[in-house]
N, C-alpha and C positions, 0 to 999 in steps of 0.2 A: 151674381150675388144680389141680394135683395136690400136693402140701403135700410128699409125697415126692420132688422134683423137687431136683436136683443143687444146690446152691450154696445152700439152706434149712435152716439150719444150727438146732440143737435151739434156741438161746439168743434165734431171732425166734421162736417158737412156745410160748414160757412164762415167766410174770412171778415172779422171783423174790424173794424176802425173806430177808437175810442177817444173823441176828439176832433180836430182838425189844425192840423199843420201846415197853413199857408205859404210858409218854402218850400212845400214838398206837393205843390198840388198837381203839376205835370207827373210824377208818378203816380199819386191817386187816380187822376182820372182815366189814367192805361189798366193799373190793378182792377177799377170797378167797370171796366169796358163790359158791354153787351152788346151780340152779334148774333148772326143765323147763318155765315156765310154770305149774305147777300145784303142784308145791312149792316152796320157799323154804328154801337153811340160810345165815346168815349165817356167818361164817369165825372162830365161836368155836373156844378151844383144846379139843382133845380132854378133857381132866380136870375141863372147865366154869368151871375159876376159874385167874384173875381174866380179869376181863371188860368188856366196856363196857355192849353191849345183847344179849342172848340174845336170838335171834332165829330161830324156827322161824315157816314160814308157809305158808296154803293159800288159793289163787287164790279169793277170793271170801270168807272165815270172817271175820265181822266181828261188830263190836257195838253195838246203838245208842247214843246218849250225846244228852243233851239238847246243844241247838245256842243259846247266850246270845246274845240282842238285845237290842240297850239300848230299843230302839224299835221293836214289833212291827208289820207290817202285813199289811195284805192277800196274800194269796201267797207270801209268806217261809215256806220250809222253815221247820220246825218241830225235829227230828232231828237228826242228823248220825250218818255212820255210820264206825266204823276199826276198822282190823284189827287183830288180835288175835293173840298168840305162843300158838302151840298146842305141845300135847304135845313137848317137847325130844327127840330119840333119839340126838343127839350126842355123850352126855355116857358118858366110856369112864374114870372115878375108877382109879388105879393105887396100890398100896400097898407101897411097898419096903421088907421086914425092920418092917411098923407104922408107918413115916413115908409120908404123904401125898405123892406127886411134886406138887410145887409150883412152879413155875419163880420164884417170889417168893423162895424159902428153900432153902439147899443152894448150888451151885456151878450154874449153866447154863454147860456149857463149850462147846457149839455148837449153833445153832439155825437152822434151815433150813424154810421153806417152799416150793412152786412149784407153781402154780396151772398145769399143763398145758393147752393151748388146743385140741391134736389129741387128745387122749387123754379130756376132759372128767372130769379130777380132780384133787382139791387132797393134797398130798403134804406130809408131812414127818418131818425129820428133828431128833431129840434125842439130845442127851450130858447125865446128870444127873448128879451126884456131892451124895445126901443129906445132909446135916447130920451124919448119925453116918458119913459118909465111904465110904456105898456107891453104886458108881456102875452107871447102869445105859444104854442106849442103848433107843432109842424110836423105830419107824419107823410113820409111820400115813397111809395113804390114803381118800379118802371122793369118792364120787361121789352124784349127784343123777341119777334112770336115765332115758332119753332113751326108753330102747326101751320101758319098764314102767312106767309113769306112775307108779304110787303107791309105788313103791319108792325109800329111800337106802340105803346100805350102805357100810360102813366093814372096814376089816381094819389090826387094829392087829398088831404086831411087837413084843415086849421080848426082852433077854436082860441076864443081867449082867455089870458088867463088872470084873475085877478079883478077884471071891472070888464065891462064890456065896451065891442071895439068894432070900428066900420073896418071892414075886410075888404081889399079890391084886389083881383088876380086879373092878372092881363096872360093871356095862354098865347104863345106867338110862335109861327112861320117866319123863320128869320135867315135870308139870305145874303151873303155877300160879306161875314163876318172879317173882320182883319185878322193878317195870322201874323203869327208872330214868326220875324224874321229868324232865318236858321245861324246856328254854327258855319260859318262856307269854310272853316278849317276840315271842317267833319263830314267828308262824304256822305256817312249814314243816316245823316237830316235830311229830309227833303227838300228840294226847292222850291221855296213861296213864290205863289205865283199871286199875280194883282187881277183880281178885278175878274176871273175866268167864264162868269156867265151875263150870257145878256138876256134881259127880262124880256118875256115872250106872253105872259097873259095871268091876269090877277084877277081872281073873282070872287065872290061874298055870295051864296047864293043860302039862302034859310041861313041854318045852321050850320054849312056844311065850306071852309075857306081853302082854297088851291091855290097857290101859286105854280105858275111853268116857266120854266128857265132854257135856254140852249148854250152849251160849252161856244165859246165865239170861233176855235180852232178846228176841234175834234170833231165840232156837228153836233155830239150829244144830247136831246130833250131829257131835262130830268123836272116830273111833277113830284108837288106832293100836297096835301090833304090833311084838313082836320075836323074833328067834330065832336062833340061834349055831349055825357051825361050830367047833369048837376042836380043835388042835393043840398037844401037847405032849410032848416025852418023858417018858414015865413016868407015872404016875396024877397027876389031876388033879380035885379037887373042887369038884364045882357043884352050887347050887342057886340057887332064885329066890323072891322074896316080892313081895305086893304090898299096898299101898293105895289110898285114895283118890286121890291125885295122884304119886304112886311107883309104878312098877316096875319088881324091879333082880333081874337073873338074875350069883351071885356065884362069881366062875373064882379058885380058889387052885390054885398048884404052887409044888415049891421047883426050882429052876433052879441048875445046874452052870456056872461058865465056859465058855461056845460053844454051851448049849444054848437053845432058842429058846419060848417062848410064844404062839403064830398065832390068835387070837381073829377071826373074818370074823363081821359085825354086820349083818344084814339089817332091815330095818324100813319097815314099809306104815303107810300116814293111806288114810282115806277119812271123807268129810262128807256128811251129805244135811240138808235141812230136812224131807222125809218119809220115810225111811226108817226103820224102826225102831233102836231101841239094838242090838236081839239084832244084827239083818243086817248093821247096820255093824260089829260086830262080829266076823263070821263073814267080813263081805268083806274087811277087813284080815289073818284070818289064810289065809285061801287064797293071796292076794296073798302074804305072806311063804312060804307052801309052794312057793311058783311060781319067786320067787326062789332061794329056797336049791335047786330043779330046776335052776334054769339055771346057779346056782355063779358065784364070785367072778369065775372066769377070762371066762366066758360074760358077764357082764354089763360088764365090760371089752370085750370082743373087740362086744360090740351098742353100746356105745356109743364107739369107733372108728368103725367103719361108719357111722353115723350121722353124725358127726362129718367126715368125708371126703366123705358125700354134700353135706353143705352149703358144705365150703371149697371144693369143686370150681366152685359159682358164684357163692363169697363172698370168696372170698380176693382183697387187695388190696396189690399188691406196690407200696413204692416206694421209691426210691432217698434218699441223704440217710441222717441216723443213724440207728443200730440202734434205741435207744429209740421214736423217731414208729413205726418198721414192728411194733415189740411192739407198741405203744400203740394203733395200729392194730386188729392182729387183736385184741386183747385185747376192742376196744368192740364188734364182732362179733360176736366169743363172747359177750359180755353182751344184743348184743340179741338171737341166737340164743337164750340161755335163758331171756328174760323171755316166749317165745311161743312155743317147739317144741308143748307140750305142754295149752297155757293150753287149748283146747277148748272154744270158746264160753263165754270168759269174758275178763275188762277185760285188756289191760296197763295197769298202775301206771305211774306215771312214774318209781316207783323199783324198778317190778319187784318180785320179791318177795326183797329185795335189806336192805330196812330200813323203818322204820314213818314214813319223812319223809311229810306230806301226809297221814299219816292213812292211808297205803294208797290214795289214789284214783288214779281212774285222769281225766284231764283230756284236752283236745283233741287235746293232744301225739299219744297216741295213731293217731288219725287221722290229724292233722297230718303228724307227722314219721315213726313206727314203720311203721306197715301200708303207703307206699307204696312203701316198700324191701322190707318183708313180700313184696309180690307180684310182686319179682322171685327174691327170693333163699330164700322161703319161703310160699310161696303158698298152700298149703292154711292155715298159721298166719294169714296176712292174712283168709281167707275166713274163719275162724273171729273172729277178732276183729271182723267186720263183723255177723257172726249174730248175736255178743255185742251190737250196737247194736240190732240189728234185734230181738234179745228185748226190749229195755225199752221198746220204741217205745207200747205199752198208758199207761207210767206217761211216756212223752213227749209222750203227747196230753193226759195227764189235765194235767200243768203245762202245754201250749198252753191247753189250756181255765180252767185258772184265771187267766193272764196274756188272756185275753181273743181269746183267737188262734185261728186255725185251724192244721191240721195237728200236728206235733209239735215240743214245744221240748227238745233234748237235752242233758242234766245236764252241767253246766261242772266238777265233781266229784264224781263220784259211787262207789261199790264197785257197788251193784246196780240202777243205774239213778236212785233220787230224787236230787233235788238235795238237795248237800250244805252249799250253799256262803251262809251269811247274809249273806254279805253285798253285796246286791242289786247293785250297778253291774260287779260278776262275776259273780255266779249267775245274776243274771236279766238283766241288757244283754248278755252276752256272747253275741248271738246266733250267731257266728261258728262256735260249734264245729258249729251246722247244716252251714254250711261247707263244713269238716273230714271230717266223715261221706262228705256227698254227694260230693265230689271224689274219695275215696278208693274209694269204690263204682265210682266212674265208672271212676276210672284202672286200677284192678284187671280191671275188664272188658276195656280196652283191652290192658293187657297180656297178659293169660292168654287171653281171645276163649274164657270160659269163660259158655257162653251160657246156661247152665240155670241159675247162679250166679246172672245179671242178671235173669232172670227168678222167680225164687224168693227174691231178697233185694236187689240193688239197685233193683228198681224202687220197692219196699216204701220201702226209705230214702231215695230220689230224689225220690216223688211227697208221701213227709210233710215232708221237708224246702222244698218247692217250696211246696208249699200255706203252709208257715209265712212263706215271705218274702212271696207274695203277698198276705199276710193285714198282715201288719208295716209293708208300704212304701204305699208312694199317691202317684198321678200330680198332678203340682204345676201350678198353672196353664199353666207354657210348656210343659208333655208330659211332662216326664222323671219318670223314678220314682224315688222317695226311699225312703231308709230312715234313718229320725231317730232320736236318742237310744240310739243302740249303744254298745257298749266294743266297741272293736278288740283284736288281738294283743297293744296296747301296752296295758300297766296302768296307763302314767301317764298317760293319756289315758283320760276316762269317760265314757259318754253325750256323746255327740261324733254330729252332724249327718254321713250320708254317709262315712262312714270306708270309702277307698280299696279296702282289703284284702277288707272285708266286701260290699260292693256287686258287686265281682268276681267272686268267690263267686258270690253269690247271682245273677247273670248267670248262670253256668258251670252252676250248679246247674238254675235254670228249661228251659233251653236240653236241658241232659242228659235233664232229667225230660221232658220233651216229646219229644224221640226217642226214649226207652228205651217209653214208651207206645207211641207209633206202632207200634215194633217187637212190642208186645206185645199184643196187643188185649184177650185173657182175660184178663190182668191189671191192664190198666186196667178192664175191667168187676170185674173180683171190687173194685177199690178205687174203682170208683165216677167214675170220670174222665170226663169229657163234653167236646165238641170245643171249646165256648168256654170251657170251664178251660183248655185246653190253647193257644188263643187268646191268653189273658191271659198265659200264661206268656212265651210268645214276643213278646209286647208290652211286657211288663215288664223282660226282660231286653235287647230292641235301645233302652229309653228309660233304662234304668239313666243314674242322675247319676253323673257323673265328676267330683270336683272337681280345680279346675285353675289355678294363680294366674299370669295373664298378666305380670304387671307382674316374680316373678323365673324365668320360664319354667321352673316344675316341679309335679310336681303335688302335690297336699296330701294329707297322712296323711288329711285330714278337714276338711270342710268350714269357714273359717276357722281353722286349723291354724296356718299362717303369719303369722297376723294375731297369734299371740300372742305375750309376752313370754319372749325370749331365755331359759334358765337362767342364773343367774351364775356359771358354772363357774369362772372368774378367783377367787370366793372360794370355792369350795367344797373340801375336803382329803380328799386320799386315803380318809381314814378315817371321812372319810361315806359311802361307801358300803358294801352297797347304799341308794342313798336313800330306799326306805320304810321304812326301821329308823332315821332320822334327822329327817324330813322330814314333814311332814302331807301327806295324799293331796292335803287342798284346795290346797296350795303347787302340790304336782306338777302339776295336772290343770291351771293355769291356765297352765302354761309353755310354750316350747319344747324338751321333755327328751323323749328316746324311752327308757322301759325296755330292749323290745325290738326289734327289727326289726320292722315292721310296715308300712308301703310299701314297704320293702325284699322284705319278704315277696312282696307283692303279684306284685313283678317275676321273683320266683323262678317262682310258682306261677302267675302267666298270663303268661308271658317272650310270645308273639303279641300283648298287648295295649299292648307297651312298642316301640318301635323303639330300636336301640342308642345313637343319639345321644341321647333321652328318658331312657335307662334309666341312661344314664351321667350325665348330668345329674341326675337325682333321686338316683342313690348319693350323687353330688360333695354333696347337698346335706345328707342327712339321715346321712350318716356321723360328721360332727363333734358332731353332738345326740345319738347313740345311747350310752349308759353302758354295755349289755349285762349291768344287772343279773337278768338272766336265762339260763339257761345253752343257751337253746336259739338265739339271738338270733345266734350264730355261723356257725348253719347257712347261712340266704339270707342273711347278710351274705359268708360264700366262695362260694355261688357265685356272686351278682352282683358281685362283685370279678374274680372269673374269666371273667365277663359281658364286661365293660366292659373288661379288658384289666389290670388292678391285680393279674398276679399273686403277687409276693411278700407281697401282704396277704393275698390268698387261704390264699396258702402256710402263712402265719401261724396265719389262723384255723382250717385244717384240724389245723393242731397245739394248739392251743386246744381245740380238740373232742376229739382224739385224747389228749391229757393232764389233761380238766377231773376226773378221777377219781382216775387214779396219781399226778398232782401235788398233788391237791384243790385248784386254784384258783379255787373258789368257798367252802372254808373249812366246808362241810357234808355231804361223804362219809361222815360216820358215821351221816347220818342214810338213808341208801342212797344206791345207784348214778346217774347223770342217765342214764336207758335215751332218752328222746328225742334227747338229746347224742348217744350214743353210736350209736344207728341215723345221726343227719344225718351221721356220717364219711364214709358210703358215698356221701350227698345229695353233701357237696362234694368230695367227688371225681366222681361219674358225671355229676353234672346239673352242677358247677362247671365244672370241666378239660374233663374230656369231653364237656360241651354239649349232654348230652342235653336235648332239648325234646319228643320225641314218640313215641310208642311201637308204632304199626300203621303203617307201619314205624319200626323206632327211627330216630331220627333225632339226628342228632349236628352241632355245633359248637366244634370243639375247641379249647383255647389250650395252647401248651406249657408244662410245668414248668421254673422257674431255677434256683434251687435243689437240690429235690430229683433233680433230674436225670432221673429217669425213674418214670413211673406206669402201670402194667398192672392191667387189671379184665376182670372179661365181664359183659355186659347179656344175660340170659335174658328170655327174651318169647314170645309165643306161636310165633314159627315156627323159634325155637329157639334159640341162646345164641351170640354173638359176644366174643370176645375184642378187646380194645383193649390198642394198647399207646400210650404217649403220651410223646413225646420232643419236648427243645425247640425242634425244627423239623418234626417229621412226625408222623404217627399211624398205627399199622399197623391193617387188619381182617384179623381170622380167623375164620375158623366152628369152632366147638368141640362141636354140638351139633345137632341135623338137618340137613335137605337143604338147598345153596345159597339161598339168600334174598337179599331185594332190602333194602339199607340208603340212607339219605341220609347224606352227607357234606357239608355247606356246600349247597350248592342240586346237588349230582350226586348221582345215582342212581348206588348200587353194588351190587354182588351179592357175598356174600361168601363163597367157597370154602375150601377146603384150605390153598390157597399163602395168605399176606399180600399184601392190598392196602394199598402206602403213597402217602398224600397229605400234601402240607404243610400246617400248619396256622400260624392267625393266631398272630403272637408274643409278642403285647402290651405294652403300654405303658411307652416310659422314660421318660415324667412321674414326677413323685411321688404315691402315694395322697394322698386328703386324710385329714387324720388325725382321729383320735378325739379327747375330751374330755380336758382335760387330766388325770393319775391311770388313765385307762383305756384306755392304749394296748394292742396286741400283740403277742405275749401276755402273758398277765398273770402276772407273777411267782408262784411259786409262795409260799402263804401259812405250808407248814412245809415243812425238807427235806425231801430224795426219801427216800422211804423204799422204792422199790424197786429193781431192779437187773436191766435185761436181757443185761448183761458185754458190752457192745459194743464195741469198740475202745478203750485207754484216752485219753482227752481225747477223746472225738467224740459230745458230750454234745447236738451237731447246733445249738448256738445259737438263735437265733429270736429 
């Protein structure tokens, strides 16, 4: 879809901030974050203060930190690894007539931000009036470059306003920020660390300021560079100095009423663990020569382009209030920039966004990012699979310390080890195996990029295969077990058979054993022989399913049901989430779901559920699910939109769509939920839309109530189809190659030029069964809005 299309009004295509809320500046600065996948700027104010978290960051720049266990064993990581705020180039200090522009002190008489979603920049607007009564206006842009990897760039604006006024800008390279100490109640905060780099080389060379740092732990060299255009009337004086963790290149003019001060801010990072200091050095300031070649306007006009290539098979229209359609594209744009760029390297689950989690990157990933990646971003999905496929060396080495064959892959990790002490999620969570393998597989499917599957999924198909083989074991009546796992759900631990996991690992065996077949030199370079491959397909047609006859559904996990009820009757809103209230031993012996996790199951092998099954296991495990997790919303809409529930769907899609602008999870400052915000796409294409299958896509549609109408396209390998979804039909159009053959419900269609409309299912006027009492949907927002897309006045869309 083309974003310049009639009736796309600027106010769906960027989030704006009217004012400024200094209690609320750690979630501003996550909402206005800028990324490419390989840098990070959080949405501090230009002049650096006041602030929540300073937040500069590079895909992969970490630090070790010893990892405390009360009780050491065999196999327990040792380590732990988090990311680290490198080199600041944000910070644009302004000085009017000798007073500091402070938005604390003085008059702020109007304050504007807007995070642009077609143009990929964050904008704003100041009116200051100093303490001694000079007032001045502030216009500032900053983008994170889509086209130039290692380049941000800024162009600030002053003039004054009322009488005229000496202007001084200090532009600064600022390393070594203090961060502010965590929650340590809150595992999901990261741990500060003191002091993580030591100065390696500072230089002032013309115009052009480097400082180079190295992590004191990890080894890592991280440079970075800057270098200025300026524009001003009249003479204007600059110089620059540097130290150890400063460099600041310093712009004085004195300014007439109407005349203008134009400062454009280029600046490059690059990292290597063996490159030298000098090179990194030399490679950051080429990088800024290159930039300032291409010029402000140039780097605008490539990051457009760029931008337009991805809404054209990303954009997702839908009907209902203005706010969900912002809120919308808004999660897009954030999963777009936690991966454009990333280049065989993790996404985060906060992206590089904020230091929640430590920087790791966890299943999610696989899970939920990469299989939207490989429609809407495909080379980015490939590269994040290469990212798995490199640690696979340190994924054998923990299979072999866990006793295991094949590879066991880090439940959180930055560069592959596991991070996580604590064993019934580092080590039971064999699932993220899973994750991987499915993602590999699906990615094939979609793209029928066959060099791909030969050169890196077979790789992660056949270690992940060998790992379940090696984990489960055939039980006296035939079937194969896999004991003692953590599922999806974290309130469930070492749990016999868990549903989710054994599916997988079915899907997994099954795949591995085709992608061989199809590959022969690659099963020999990995050593594959015919009764490995034997076992495989023996393991996965005996996989145990558990299953409880007596209330005809199936179980999260083998005796699952047999346990005792949670007492939600006394539990208060403000227990949650429950592992902040709760001992894990309470949880584990309940019936509580964290997250979605049979739920899951139905999403991710919908073939394995028939509708009556799959609607019966909603009905069952929807009232036990708390969803204190944020990802937990995604297979819960689409299997609502499965089963025919959709105003719950509807609901959860805005839950997903709002879990960041609204913060209703209460922790956006600590970054962005980037697996949240890829599943928007999940519940709408694979929810409403019904996708189930992708050589050819195949679709099972339910109409929209509410929102009234939802239009998407599924890009695939024979080429991109437009959907549009109304609450009685569904149109196809071809958007993108030659006619191709789709399913519709069980017909074969071909989909051309014109629209093809068919009706689709309506779904259900029963009532959903509802959630737990305090965790309905959606869930109240936990502070006002503090954004504003100007949509209609009072059509704030309910929900």
């Amino acid at each position: 879809m083309n974003p310049d299309d009639e009736g796309l009004g600027s106010d769906a295509w960027a989030v704006v901030e009217e004012g400024l809320d200094l209690d609320r500046l750690g979630w501003s600065e996550a909402v206005f974050s800028l990324a490419n996948g390989h840098i990070g700027l959080r949405g501090n104010l230009d002049e650096g203060e006041p602030l929540d978290t300073p937040g500069t960051y590079l895909n992969s720049v970490f630090e070790y930190r010893p990892l405390p266990v009360a009780e050491p064993g065999y196999g327990m990581p040792e380590s732990g690894q988090t990311i680290v705020n490198v080199t600041n180039a944000k910070v644009l200090r302004v000085l009017v007539d000798d007073e500091p522009f402070d938005v604390r002190y003085g008059t702020l008489v109007a304050h504007r931000r807007r995070l642009d979603l077609r143009r990929g920049v964050l904008e704003r607007e100041v009116e200051w009036r100093s303490p001694a009564r000079q007032g001045i206006r502030l216009r500032s842009t900053r983008l994170v470059s889509y086209s130039q990897r290692s380049i941000v760039a800024f162009r600030l604006e002053i003039e004054p306003v009322g009488a005229p006024a000496r202007i001084v800008v200090q532009s600064e390279l600022v390393s070594g920020e203090p961060q502010p100490r965590p929650d340590v109640a809150d595992p999901r905060v990261a741990v500060a660390l003191d002091s993580p780099f030591a100065d390696v080389d500072h230089s002032c060379r013309g115009d052009c300021v480097v400082l180079v740092h190295r992590t004191r732990r990890s080894g890592i060299g991280v440079a970075a560079a800057m270098s200025h255009d300026i524009s001003v009337p009249g003479q204007a004086d600059v110089s620059c100095d540097t130290s150890g963790d400063l460099g600041r290149t310093t712009v004085t003019a004195s300014l007439d009423v109407g005349e203008r001060l134009e400062i454009v801010k280029y600046a490059a990072y690059g990292w290597s663990t063996v490159r030298s200091d000098h090179a990194l050095r030399d490679q950051v300031a080429a990088a800024v020569d290159a930039a300032r070649h291409t010029g402000w306007e140039g780097l605008l006009s490539e990051q457009r382009a760029a931008l337009d290539d991805y809404w054209r098979r990303a954009d997702v229209e839908v009907g209902g209030p203005a706010d969900l359609q912002t809120a919308i594209r808004y999660c897009l744009f954030q999963t777009y920039q936690s991966a454009v760029r990333a280049e065989a390297r993790p996404i985060a689950a906060k992206g590089l966004t904020g230091s929640g989690y430590d920087g790791h990157t966890f299943w999610d990933s696989e899970g939920f990012v990469v299989p939207v990646l490989s429609h809407l971003l495909p080379d980015a999905a490939a590269d994040a699979l290469r990212w798995r496929q490199s640690t696979l060396d340190i994924a054998r080495d923990r299979a072999r310390a866990l006793r295991l064959d094949g590879a066991a892959f880090a439940w959180r990790t930055i560069r592959g080890s596991e991070c996580s002490g604590y064993w019934p999620a580092g080590t039971a969570a064999f699932h993220v195996n899973g994750a991987v393998a499915a993602a590999a597989h699906r990615h094939v499917q979609v793209t029928g990029d066959v060099d791909f599957e030969a050169t890196v999924a077979v790789d992660l198909l056949v270690a992940a295969a060998r790992l379940w083989h090696s984990l489960g074991h055939f039980e006296v009546q035939g079937g194969f077990r896999i004991d003692g796992v953590t599922g999806p759900d974290e309130y469930s631990a070492v749990a016999d058979n868990n549903l989710y996991t054994n599916l997988l690992a079915a899907a997994n065996l099954r795949a591995a054993a085709d992608a061989v077949e199809r590959h022969p030199a690659e099963a020999a370079r990995l050593s594959v022989e015919a009764d490995e491959v034997t076992g495989w397909r023996s393991a996965a047609e005996s996989m145990c399913i558990p299953y409880d006859e007596r209330l005809d559904v199936h179980q999260q996990a083998e005796g699952f049901t047999d346990h005792e009820p949670w007492p939600f009757e006394r539990t208060s809103p403000d227990e949650y989430p429950l592992f902040r209230t709760h001992p894990y031993f309470d949880l584990y012996r309940r019936q509580v779901v964290k997250q979605a996790d049979l739920v899951l199951a139905i999403h991710r092998c919908p073939d394995e559920f028939d509708d009556a099954t799959a609607r019966r296991d909603f009905d069952h495990y929807e009232p036990i699910t708390v969803r204190d997790s944020s990802i937990s919303a995604i297979p819960q809409a689409v299997v609502a939109a499965r089963v025919g529930y959709v105003e719950l769907a509807e609901a959860f899609l805005r839950e997903l769509a709002l879990i960041d602008l609204d913060e209703l999870h209460g922790n956006t400052r600590d970054g962005l939920h980037i697996a949240a915000s890829a599943g928007v796409w999940s519940a709408v294409v694979d929810g409403f839309g019904g996708l189930r299958s992708w050589d050819p896509p195949s679709f099972r549609p339910v109409g929209p109530r509410s929102l009234g109408r939802l239009a998407f396209c599924v890009p695939c390998r024979s080429g991109s189809v437009h959907v549009e979804l109304l609450p009685d039909r569904v149109g196809y159009r071809l958007l993108e190659g030659q006619p191709f053959p789709i399913r519709h419900e069980d017909e074969e269609l071909v989909v051309g030029e014109a629209t093809t409309w068919r009706p689709v299912r309506p779904g259900l006027d029963e009532p959903a069964p509802a959630q737990p009492p305090g965790r309905g949907v959606p869930f109240q927002p936990a502070h006002p809005r503090g954004w504003a897309p100007r949509g209609p006045a009072g059509d704030d869309g309910g929900g």
